[in-house]
HTML snippet that shows the backbone in 3Dmol.js (N, CA, C, O; Angstrom):
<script src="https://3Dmol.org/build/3Dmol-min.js"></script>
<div id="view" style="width:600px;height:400px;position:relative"></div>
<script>
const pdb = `
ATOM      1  N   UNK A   1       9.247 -25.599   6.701  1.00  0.00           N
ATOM      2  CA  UNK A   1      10.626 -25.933   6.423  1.00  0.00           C
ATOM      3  C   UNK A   1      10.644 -27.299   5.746  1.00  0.00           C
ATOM      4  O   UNK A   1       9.979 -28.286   6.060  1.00  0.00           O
ATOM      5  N   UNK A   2      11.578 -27.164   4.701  1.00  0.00           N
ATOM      6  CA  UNK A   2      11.346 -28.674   3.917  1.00  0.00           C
ATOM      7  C   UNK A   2      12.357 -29.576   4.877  1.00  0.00           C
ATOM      8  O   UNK A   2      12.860 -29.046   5.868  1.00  0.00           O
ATOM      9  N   UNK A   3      12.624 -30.919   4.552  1.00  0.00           N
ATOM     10  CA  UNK A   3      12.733 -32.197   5.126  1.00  0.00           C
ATOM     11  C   UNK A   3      14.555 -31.629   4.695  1.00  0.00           C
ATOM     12  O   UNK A   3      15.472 -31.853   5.484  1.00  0.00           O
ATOM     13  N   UNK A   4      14.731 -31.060   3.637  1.00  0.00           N
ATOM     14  CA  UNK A   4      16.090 -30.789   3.180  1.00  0.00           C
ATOM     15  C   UNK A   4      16.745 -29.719   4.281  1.00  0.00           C
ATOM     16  O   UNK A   4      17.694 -29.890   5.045  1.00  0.00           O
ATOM     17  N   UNK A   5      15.984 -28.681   4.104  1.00  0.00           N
ATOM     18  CA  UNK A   5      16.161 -27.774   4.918  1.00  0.00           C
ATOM     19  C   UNK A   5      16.838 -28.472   6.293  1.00  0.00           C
ATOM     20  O   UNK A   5      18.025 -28.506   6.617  1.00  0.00           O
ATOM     21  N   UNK A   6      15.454 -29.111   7.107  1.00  0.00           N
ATOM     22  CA  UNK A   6      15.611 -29.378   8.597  1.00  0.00           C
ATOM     23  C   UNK A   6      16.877 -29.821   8.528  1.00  0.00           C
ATOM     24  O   UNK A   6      17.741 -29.293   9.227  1.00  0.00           O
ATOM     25  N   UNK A   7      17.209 -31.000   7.555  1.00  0.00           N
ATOM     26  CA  UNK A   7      18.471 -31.405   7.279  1.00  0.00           C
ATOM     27  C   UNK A   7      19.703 -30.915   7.974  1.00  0.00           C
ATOM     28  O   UNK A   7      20.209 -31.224   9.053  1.00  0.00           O
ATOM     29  N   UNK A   8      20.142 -29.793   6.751  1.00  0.00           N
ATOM     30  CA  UNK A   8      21.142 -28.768   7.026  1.00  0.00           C
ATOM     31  C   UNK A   8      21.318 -28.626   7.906  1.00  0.00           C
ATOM     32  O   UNK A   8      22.384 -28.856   8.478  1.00  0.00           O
ATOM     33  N   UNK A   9      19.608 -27.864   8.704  1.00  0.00           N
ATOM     34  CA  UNK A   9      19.946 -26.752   9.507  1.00  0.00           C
ATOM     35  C   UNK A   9      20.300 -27.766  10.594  1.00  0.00           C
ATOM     36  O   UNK A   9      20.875 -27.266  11.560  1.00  0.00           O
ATOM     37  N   UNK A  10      20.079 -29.101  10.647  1.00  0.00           N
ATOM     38  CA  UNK A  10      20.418 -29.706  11.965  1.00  0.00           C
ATOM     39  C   UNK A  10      21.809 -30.294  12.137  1.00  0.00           C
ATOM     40  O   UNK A  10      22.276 -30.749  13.181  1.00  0.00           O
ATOM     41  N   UNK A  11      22.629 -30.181  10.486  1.00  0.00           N
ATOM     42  CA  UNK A  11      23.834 -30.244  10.145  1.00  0.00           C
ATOM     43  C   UNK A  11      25.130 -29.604  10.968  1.00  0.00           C
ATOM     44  O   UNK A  11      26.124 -30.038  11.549  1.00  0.00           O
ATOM     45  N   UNK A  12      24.425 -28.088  10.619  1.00  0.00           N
ATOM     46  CA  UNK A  12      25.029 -26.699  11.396  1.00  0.00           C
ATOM     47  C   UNK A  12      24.937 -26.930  12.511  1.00  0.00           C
ATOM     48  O   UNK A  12      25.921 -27.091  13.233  1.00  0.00           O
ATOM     49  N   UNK A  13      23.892 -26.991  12.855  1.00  0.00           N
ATOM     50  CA  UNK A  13      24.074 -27.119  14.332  1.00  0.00           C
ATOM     51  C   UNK A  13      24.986 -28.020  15.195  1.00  0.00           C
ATOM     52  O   UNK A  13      25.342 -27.587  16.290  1.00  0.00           O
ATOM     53  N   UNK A  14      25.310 -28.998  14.864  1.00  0.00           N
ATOM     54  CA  UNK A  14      25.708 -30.524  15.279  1.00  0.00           C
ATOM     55  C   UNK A  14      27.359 -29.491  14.928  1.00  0.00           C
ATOM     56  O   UNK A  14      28.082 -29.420  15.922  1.00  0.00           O
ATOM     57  N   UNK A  15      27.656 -29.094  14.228  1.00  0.00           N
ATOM     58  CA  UNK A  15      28.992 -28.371  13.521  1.00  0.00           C
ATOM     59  C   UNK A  15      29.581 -27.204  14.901  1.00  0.00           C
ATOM     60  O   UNK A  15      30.620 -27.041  15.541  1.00  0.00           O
ATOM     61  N   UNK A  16      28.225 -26.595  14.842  1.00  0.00           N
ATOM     62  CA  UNK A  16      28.757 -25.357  15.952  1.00  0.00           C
ATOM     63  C   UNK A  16      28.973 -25.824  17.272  1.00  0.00           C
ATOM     64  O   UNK A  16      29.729 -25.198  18.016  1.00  0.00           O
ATOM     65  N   UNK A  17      28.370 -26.895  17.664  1.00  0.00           N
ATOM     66  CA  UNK A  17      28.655 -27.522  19.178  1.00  0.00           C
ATOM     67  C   UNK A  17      30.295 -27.816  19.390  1.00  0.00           C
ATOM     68  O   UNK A  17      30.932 -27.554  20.410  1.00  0.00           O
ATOM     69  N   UNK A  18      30.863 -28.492  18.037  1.00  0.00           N
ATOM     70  CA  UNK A  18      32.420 -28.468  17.751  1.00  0.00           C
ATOM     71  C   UNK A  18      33.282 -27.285  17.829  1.00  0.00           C
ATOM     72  O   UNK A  18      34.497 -27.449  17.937  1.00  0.00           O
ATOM     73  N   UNK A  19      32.789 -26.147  17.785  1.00  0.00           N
ATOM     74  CA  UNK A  19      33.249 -24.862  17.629  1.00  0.00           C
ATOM     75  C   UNK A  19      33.721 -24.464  18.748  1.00  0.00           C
ATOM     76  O   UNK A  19      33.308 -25.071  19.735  1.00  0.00           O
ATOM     77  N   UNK A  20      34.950 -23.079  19.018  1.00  0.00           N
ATOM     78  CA  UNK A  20      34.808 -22.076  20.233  1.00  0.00           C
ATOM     79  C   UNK A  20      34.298 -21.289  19.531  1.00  0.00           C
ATOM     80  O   UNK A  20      34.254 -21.007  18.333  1.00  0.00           O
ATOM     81  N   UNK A  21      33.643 -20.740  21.080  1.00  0.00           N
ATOM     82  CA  UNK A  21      32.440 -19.282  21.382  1.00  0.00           C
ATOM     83  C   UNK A  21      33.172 -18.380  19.988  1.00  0.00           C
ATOM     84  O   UNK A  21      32.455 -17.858  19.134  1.00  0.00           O
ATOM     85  N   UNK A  22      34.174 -18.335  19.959  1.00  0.00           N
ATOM     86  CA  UNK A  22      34.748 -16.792  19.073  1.00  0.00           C
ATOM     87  C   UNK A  22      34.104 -17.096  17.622  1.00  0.00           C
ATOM     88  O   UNK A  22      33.351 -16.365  16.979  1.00  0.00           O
ATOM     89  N   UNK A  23      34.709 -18.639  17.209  1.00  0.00           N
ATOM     90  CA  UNK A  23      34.149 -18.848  16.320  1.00  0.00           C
ATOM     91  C   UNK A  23      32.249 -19.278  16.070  1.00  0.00           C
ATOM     92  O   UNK A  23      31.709 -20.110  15.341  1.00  0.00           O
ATOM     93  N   UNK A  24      31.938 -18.724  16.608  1.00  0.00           N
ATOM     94  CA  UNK A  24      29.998 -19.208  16.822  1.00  0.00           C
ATOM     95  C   UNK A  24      29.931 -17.434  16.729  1.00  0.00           C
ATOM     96  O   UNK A  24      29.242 -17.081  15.772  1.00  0.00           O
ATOM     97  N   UNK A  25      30.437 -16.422  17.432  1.00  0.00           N
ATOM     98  CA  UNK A  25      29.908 -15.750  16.826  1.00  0.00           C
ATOM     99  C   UNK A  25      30.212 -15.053  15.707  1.00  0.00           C
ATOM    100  O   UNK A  25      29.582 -14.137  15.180  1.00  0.00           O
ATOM    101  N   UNK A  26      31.538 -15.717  15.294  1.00  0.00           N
ATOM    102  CA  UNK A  26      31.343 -15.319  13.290  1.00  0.00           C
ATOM    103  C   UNK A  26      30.629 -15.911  12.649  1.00  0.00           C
ATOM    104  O   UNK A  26      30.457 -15.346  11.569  1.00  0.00           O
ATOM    105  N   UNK A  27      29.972 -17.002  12.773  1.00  0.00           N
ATOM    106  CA  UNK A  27      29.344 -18.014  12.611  1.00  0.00           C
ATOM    107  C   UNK A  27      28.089 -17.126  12.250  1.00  0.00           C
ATOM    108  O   UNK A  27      27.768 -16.752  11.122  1.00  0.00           O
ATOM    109  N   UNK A  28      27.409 -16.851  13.515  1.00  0.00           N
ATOM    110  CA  UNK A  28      26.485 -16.134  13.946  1.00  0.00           C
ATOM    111  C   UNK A  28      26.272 -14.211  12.614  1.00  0.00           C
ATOM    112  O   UNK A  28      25.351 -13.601  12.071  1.00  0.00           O
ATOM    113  N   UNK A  29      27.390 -14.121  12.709  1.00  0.00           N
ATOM    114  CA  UNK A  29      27.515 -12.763  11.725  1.00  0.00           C
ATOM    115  C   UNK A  29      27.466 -12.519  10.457  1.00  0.00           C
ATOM    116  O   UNK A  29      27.158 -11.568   9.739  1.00  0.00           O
ATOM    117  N   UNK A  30      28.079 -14.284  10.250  1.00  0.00           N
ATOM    118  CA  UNK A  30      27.781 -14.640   9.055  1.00  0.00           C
ATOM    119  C   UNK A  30      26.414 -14.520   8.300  1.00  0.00           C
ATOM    120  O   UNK A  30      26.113 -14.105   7.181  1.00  0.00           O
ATOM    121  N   UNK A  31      25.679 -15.061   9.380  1.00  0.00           N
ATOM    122  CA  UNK A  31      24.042 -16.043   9.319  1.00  0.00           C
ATOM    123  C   UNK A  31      23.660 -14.744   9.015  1.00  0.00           C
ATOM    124  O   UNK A  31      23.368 -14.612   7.826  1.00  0.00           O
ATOM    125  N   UNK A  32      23.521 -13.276  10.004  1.00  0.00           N
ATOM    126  CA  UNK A  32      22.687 -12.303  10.225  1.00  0.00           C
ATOM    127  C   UNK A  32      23.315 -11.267   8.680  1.00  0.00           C
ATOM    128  O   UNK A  32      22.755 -10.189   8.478  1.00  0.00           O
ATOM    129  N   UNK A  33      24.172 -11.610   7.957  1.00  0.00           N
ATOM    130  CA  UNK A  33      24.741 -10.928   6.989  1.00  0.00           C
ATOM    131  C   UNK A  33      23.833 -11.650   5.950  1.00  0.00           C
ATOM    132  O   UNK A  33      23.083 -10.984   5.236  1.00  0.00           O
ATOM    133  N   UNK A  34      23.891 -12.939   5.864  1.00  0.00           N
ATOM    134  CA  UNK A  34      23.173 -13.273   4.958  1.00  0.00           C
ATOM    135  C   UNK A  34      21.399 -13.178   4.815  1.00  0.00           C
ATOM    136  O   UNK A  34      20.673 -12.994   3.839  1.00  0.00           O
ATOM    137  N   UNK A  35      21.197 -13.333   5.850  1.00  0.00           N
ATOM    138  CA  UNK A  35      19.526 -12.753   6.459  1.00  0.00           C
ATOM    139  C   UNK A  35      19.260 -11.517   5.921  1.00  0.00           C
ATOM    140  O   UNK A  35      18.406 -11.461   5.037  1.00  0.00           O
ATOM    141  N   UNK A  36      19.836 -10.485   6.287  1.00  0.00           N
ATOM    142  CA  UNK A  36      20.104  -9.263   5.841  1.00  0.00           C
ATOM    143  C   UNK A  36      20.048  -8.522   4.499  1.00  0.00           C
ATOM    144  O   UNK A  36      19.542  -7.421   4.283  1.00  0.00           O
ATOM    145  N   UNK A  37      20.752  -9.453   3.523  1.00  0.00           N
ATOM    146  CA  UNK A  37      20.990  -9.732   2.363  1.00  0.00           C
ATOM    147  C   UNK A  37      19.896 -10.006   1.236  1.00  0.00           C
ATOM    148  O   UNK A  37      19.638  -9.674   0.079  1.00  0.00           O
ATOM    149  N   UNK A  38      19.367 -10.878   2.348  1.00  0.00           N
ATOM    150  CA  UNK A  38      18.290 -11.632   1.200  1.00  0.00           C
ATOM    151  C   UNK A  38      17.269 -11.048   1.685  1.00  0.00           C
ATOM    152  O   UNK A  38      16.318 -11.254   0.931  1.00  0.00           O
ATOM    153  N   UNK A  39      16.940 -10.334   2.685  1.00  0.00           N
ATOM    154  CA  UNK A  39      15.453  -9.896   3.245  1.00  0.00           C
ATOM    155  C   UNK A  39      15.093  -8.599   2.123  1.00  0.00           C
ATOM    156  O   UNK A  39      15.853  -7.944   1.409  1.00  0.00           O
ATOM    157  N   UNK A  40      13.601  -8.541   2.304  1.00  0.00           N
ATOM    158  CA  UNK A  40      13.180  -7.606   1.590  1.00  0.00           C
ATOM    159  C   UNK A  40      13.956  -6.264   1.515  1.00  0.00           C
ATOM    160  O   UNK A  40      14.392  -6.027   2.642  1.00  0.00           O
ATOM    161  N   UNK A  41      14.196  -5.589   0.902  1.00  0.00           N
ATOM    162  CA  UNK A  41      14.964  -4.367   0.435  1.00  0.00           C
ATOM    163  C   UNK A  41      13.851  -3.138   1.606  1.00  0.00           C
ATOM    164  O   UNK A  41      12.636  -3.002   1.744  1.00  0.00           O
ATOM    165  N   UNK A  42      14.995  -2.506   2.196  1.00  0.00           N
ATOM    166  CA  UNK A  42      14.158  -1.901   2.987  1.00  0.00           C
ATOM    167  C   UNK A  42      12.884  -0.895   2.657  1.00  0.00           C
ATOM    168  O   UNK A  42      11.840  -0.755   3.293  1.00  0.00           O
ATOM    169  N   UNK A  43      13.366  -0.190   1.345  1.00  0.00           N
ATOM    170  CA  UNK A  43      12.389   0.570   1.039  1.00  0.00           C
ATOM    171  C   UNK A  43      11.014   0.133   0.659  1.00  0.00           C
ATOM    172  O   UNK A  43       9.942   0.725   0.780  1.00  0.00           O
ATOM    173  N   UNK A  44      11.270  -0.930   0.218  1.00  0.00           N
ATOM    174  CA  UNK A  44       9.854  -1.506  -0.268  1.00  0.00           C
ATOM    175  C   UNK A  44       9.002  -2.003   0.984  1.00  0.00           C
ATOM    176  O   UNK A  44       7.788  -2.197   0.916  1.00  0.00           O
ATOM    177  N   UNK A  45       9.928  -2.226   2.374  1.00  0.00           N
ATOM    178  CA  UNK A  45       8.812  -2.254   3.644  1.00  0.00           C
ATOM    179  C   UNK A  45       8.175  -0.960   4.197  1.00  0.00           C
ATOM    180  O   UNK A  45       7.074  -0.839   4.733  1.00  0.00           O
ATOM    181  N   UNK A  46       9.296   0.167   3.899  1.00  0.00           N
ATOM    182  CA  UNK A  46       9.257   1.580   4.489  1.00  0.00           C
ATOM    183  C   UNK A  46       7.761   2.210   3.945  1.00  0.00           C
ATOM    184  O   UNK A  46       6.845   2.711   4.596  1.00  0.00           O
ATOM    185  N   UNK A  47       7.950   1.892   1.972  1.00  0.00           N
ATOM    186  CA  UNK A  47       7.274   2.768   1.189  1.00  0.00           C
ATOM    187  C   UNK A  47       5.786   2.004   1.614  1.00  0.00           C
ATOM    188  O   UNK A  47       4.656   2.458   1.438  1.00  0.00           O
ATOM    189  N   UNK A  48       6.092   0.970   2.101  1.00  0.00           N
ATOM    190  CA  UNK A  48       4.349   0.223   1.850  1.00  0.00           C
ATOM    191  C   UNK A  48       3.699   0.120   3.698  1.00  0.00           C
ATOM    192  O   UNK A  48       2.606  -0.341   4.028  1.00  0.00           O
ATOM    193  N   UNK A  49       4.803   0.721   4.666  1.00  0.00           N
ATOM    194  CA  UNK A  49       4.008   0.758   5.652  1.00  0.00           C
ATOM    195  C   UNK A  49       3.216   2.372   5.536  1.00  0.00           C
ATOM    196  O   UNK A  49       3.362   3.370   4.830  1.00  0.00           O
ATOM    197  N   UNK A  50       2.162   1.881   6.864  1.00  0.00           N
ATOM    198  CA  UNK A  50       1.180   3.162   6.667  1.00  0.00           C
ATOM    199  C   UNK A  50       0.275   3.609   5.294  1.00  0.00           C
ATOM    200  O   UNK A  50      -0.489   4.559   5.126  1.00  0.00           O
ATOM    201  N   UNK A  51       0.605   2.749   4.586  1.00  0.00           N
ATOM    202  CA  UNK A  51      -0.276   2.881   3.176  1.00  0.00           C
ATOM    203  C   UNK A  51      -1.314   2.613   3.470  1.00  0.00           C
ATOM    204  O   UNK A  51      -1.480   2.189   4.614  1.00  0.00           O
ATOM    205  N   UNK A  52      -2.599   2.759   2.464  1.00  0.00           N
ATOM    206  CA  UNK A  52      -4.037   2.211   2.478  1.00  0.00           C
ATOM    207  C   UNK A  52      -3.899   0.877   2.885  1.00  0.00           C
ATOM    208  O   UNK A  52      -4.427   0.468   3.919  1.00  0.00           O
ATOM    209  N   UNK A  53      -2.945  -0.127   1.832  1.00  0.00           N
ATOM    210  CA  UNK A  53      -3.018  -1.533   1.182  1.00  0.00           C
ATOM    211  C   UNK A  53      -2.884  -2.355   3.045  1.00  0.00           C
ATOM    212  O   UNK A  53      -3.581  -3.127   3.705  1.00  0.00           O
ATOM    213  N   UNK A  54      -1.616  -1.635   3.244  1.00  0.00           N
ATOM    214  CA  UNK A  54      -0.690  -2.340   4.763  1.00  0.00           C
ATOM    215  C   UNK A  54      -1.807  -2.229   5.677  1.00  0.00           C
ATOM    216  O   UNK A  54      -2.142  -3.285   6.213  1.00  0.00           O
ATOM    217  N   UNK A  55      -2.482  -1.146   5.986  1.00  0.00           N
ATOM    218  CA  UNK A  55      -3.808  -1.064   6.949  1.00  0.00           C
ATOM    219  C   UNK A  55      -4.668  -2.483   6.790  1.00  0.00           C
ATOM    220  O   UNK A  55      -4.695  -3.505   7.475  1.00  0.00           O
ATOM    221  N   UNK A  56      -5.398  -2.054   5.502  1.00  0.00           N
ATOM    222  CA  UNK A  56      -6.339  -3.123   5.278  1.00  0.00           C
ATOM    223  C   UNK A  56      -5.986  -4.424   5.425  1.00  0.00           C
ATOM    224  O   UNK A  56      -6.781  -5.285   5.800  1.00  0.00           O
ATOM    225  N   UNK A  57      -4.452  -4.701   5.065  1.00  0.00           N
ATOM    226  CA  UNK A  57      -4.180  -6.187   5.709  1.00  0.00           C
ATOM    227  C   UNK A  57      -4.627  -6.737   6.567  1.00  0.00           C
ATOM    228  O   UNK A  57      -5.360  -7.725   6.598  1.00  0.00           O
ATOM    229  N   UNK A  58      -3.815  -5.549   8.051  1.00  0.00           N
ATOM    230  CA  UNK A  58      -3.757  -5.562   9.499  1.00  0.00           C
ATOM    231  C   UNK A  58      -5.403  -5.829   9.894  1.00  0.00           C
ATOM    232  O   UNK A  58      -5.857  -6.812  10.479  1.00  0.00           O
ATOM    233  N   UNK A  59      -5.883  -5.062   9.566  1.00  0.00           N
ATOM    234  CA  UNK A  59      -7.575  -4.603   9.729  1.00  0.00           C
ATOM    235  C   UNK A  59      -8.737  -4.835   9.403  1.00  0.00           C
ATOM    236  O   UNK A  59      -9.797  -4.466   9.907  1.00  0.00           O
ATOM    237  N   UNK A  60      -8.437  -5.687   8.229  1.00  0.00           N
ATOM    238  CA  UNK A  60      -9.638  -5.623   7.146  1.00  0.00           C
ATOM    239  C   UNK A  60     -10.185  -4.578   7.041  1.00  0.00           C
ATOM    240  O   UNK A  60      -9.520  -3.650   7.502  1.00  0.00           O
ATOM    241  N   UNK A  61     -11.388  -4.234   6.513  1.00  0.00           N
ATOM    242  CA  UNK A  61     -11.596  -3.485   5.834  1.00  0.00           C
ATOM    243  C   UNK A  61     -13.305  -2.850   6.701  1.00  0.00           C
ATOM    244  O   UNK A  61     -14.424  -3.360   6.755  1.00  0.00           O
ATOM    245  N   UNK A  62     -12.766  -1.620   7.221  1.00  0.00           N
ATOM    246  CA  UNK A  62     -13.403  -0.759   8.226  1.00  0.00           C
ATOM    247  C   UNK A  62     -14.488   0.499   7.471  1.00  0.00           C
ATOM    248  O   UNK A  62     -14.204   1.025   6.395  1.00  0.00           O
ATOM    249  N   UNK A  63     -15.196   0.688   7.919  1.00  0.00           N
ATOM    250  CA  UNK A  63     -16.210   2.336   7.386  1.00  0.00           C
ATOM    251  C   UNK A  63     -15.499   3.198   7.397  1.00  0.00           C
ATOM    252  O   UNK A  63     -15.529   3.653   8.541  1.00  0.00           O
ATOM    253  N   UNK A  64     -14.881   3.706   6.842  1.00  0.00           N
ATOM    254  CA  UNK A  64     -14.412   5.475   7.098  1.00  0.00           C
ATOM    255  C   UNK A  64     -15.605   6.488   6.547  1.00  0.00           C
ATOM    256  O   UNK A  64     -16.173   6.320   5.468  1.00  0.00           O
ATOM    257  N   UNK A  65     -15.862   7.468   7.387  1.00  0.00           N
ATOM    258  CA  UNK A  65     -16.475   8.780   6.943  1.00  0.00           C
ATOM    259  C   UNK A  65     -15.608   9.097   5.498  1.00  0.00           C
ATOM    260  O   UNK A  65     -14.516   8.586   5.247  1.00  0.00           O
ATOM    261  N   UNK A  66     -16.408  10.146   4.517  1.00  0.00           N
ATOM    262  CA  UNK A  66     -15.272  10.049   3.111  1.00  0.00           C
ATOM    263  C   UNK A  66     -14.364  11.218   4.030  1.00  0.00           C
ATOM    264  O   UNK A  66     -14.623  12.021   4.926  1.00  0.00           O
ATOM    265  N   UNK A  67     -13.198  10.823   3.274  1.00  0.00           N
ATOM    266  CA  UNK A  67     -11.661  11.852   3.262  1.00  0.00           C
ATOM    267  C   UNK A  67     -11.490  11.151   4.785  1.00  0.00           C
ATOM    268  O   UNK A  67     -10.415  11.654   5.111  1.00  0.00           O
ATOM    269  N   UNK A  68     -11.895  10.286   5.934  1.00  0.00           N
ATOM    270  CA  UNK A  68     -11.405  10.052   6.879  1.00  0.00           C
ATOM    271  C   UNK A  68     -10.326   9.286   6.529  1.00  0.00           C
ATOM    272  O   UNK A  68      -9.189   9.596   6.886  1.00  0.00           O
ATOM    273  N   UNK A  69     -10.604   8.159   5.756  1.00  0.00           N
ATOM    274  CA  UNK A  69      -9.009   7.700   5.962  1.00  0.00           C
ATOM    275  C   UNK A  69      -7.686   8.318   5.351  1.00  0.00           C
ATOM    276  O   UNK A  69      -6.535   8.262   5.783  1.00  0.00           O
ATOM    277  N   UNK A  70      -8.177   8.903   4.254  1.00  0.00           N
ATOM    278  CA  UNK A  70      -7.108   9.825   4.190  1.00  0.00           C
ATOM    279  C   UNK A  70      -6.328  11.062   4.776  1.00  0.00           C
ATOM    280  O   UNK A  70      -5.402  11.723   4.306  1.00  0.00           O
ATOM    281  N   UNK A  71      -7.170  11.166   6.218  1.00  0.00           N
ATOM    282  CA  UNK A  71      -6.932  12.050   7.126  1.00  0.00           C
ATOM    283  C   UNK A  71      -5.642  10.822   8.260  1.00  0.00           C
ATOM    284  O   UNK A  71      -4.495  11.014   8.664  1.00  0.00           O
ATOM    285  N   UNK A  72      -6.413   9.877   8.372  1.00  0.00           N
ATOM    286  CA  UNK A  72      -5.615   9.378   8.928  1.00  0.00           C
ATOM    287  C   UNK A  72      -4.197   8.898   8.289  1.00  0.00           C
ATOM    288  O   UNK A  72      -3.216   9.032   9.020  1.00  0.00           O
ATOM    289  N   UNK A  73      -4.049   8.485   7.308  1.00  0.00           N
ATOM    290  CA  UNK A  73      -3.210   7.983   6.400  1.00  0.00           C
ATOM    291  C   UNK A  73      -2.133   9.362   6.621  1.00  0.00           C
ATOM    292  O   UNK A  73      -1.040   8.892   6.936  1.00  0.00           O
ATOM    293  N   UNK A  74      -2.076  10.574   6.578  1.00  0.00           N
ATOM    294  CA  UNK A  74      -1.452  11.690   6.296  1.00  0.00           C
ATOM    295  C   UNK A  74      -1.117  11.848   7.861  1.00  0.00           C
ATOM    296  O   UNK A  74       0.069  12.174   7.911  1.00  0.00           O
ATOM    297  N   UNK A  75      -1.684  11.754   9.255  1.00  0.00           N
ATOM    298  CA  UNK A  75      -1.347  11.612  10.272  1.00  0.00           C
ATOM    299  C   UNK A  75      -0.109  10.423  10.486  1.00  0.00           C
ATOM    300  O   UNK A  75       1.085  10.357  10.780  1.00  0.00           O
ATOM    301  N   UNK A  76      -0.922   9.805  10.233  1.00  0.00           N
ATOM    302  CA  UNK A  76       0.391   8.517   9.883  1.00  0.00           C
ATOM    303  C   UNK A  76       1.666   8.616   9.715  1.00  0.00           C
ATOM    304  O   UNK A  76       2.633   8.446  10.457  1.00  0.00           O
ATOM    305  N   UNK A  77       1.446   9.111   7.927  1.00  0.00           N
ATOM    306  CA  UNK A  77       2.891   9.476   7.659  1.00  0.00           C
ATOM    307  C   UNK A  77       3.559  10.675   8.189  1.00  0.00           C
ATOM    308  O   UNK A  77       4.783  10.808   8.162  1.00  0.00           O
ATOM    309  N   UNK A  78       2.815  11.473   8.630  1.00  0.00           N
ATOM    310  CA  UNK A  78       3.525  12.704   9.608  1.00  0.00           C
ATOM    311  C   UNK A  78       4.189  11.746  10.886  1.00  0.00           C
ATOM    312  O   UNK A  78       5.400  11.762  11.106  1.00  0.00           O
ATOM    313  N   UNK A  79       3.439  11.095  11.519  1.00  0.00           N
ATOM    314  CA  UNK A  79       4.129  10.326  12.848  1.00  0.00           C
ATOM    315  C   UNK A  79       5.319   9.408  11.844  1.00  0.00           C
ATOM    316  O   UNK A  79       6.352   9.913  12.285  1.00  0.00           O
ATOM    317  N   UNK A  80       5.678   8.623  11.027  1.00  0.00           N
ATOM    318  CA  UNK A  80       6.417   7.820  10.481  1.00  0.00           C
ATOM    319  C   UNK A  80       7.866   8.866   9.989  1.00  0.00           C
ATOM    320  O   UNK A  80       9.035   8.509  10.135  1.00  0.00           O
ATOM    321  N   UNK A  81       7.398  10.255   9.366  1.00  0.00           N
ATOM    322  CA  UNK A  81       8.285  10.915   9.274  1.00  0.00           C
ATOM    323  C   UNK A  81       9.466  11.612  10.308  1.00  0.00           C
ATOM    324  O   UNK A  81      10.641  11.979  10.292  1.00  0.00           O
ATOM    325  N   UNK A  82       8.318  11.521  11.188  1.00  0.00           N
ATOM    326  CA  UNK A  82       9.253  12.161  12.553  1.00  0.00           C
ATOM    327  C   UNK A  82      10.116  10.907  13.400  1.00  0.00           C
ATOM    328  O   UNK A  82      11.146  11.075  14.052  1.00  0.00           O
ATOM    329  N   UNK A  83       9.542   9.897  13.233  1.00  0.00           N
ATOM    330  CA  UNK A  83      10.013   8.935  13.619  1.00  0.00           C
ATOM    331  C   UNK A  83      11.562   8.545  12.594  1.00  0.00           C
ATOM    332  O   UNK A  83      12.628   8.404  13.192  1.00  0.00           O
ATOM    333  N   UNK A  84      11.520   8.448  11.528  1.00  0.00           N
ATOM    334  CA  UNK A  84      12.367   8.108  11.092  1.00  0.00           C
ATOM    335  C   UNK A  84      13.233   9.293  10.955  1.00  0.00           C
ATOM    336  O   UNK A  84      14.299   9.013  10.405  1.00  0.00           O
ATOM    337  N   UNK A  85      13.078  10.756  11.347  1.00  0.00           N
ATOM    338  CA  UNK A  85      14.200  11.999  12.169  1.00  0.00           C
ATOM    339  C   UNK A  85      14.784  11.441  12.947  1.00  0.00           C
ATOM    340  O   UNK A  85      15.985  11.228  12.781  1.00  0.00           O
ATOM    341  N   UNK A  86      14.165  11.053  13.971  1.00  0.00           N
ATOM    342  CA  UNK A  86      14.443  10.429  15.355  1.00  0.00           C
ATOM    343  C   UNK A  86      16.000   9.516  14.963  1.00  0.00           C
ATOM    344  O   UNK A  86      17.150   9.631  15.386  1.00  0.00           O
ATOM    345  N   UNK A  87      15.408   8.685  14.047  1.00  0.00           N
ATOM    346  CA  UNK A  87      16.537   7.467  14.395  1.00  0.00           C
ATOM    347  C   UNK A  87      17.365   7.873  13.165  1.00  0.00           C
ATOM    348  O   UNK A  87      17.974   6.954  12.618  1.00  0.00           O
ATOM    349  N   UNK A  88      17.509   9.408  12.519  1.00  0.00           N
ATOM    350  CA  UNK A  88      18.546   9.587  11.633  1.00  0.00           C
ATOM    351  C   UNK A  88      18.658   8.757  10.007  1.00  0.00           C
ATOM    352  O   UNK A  88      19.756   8.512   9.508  1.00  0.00           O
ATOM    353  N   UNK A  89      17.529   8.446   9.419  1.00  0.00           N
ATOM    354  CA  UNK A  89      17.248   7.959   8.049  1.00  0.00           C
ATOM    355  C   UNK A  89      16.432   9.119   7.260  1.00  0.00           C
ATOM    356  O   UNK A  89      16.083   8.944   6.093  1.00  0.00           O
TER     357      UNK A  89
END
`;
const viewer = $3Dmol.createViewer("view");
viewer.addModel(pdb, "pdb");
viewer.setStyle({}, {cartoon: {color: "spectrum"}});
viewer.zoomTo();
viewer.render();
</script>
């Protein structure tokens, strides 16, 4: 966090202590709208979990028998698919 940043954020804060509760949590809805906003676009976390690339991050880089990881990779996205049934996406 830059020196500017801490700034602010210690700005806000000093601001919301002045506040009522009602107003802290628009405050608060605000913050998580804008978080929201600016965070990575969901698909591009969706499309890149369970990939080769996302593994090897987590893992470095392991022996597979050939076609094993692509056995697993396809297990994967079978469990990721059902999962995201589950929660209606």
């Amino acid at each position: 966090m830059s020196k500017k940043t801490a700034q602010l954020a210690e700005r806000v804060r000093t601001k919301l202590y002045e506040l009522p509760e009602e107003k802290i949590a628009e405050v608060l809805d605000f913050v998580e709208f804008l978080a929201e906003r600016y965070a990575q676009p969901k698909e591009i976390l969706v499309s890149k979990r369970g990939s080769r690339e996302a593994l090897l991050e987590c893992i470095g880089i392991w022996a597979f028998e050939p076609g094993e990881l692509d056995e697993l990779l396809i297990k994967i996205e079978h469990g990721r698919q059902m999962e995201l049934e589950e929660i209606g996406c």
